[in-house]
C-alpha positions as CSV (number, residue, x, y, z in Angstrom):
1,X,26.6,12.5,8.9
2,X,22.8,13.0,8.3
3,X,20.4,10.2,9.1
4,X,17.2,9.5,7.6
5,X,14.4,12.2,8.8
6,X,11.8,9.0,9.0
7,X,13.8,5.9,10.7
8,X,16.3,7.9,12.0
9,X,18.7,5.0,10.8
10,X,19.7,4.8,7.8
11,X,22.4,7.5,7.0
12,X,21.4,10.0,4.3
13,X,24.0,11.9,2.4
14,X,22.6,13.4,-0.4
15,X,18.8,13.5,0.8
16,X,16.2,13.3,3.6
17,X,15.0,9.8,3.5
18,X,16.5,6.6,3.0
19,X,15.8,4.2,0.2
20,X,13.2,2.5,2.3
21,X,11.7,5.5,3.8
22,X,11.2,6.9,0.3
23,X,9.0,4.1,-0.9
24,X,6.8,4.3,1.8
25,X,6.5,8.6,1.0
26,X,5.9,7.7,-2.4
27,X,3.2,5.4,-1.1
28,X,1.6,7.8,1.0
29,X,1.6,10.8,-2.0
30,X,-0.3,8.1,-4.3
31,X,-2.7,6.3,-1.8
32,X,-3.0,9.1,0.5
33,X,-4.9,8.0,3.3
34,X,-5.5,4.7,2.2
35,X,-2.3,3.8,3.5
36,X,-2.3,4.9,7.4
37,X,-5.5,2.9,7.1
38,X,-3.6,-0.5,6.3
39,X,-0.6,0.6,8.6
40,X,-3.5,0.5,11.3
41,X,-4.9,-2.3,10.7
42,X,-2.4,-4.4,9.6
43,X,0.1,-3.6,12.2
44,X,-1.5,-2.9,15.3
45,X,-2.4,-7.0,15.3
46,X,0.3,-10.2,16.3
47,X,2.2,-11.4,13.4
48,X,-0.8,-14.4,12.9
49,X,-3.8,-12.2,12.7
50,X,-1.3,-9.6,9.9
51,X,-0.6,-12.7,7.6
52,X,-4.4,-13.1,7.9
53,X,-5.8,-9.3,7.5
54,X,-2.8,-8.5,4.8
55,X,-4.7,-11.9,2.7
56,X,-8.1,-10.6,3.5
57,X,-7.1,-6.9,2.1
58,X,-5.6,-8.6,-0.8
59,X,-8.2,-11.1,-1.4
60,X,-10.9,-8.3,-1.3
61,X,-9.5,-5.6,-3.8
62,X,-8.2,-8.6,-6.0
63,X,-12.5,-9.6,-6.1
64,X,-12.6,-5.4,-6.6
65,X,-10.9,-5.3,-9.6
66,X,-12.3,-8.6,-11.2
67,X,-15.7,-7.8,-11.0
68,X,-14.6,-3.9,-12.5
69,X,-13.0,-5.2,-15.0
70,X,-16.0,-8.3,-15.4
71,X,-18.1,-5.0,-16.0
72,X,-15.8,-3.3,-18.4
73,X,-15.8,-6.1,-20.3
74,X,-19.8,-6.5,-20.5
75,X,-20.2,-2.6,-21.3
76,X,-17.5,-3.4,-24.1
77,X,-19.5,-6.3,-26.2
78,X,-23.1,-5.0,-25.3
79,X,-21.9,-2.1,-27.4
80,X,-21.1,-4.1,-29.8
Protein backbone atom coordinates (compact mmCIF):
# COMPACT_ATOMS: atom_id res chain seq x y z
CA UNK A 1 0.00 0.00 0.00
CA UNK A 2 1.43 3.39 -1.20
CA UNK A 3 0.21 6.59 0.46
CA UNK A 4 0.08 9.93 -0.95
CA UNK A 5 3.86 11.56 -1.24
CA UNK A 6 2.08 15.12 -0.03
CA UNK A 7 -0.48 14.25 2.92
CA UNK A 8 0.85 11.10 3.60
CA UNK A 9 -2.93 10.01 3.89
CA UNK A 10 -4.66 9.28 1.43
CA UNK A 11 -3.59 5.83 -0.18
CA UNK A 12 -2.30 5.94 -3.77
CA UNK A 13 -2.41 2.94 -5.98
CA UNK A 14 -1.84 3.93 -9.24
CA UNK A 15 0.10 7.33 -8.62
CA UNK A 16 1.97 9.74 -6.27
CA UNK A 17 -0.63 12.12 -5.03
CA UNK A 18 -4.05 11.80 -4.02
CA UNK A 19 -7.00 13.50 -5.66
CA UNK A 20 -6.70 16.40 -3.33
CA UNK A 21 -2.98 16.67 -3.41
CA UNK A 22 -3.13 16.79 -7.17
CA UNK A 23 -5.26 19.90 -7.38
CA UNK A 24 -3.20 21.80 -5.20
CA UNK A 25 0.25 20.52 -7.69
CA UNK A 26 -1.71 21.63 -10.49
CA UNK A 27 -2.27 24.86 -8.65
CA UNK A 28 1.24 25.46 -7.87
CA UNK A 29 2.44 24.52 -11.84
CA UNK A 30 -0.08 27.40 -13.02
CA UNK A 31 0.28 30.06 -10.26
CA UNK A 32 3.65 29.32 -9.38
CA UNK A 33 4.57 31.30 -6.56
CA UNK A 34 1.51 33.12 -6.31
CA UNK A 35 0.19 30.33 -4.40
CA UNK A 36 2.75 29.77 -1.36
CA UNK A 37 2.00 33.55 -1.15
CA UNK A 38 -1.81 32.97 -0.29
CA UNK A 39 -0.97 29.68 1.69
CA UNK A 40 1.07 32.23 3.85
CA UNK A 41 -1.07 34.59 4.37
CA UNK A 42 -4.11 33.07 4.48
CA UNK A 43 -3.21 30.31 6.76
CA UNK A 44 -0.79 31.43 9.14
CA UNK A 45 -3.97 33.67 10.72
CA UNK A 46 -7.17 32.27 13.17
CA UNK A 47 -9.99 31.07 11.24
CA UNK A 48 -11.73 34.87 11.64
CA UNK A 49 -8.92 36.99 10.23
CA UNK A 50 -8.72 33.88 6.93
CA UNK A 51 -12.56 34.43 6.20
CA UNK A 52 -11.51 38.03 6.27
CA UNK A 53 -7.94 38.08 4.15
CA UNK A 54 -9.49 35.09 1.73
CA UNK A 55 -12.54 38.16 1.02
CA UNK A 56 -9.96 40.85 0.84
CA UNK A 57 -7.74 38.70 -1.81
CA UNK A 58 -10.86 38.03 -3.62
CA UNK A 59 -12.37 41.37 -3.46
CA UNK A 60 -9.06 42.93 -4.74
CA UNK A 61 -8.31 40.74 -7.94
CA UNK A 62 -12.19 40.71 -8.61
CA UNK A 63 -11.63 45.12 -8.79
CA UNK A 64 -8.26 43.76 -10.93
CA UNK A 65 -9.97 42.26 -13.52
CA UNK A 66 -12.91 44.78 -13.77
CA UNK A 67 -11.06 47.68 -14.26
CA UNK A 68 -8.76 45.39 -17.12
CA UNK A 69 -11.46 44.48 -18.69
CA UNK A 70 -13.16 48.34 -18.12
CA UNK A 71 -9.93 49.20 -20.20
CA UNK A 72 -10.31 46.52 -22.86
CA UNK A 73 -13.42 47.64 -23.42
CA UNK A 74 -12.53 51.52 -23.82
CA UNK A 75 -9.43 50.63 -26.23
CA UNK A 76 -12.22 48.51 -28.17
CA UNK A 77 -14.84 51.51 -29.07
CA UNK A 78 -12.14 54.38 -29.17
CA UNK A 79 -10.95 52.24 -32.15
CA UNK A 80 -13.97 52.38 -33.42
Amino acid sequence: MFYCVLCEKEVCYLKKFCDKCNKVKKYINLYEDRVYTILDNVLSRDKEKQDNKISAEIKEEIENKNIKLKNHIKRGTEEN
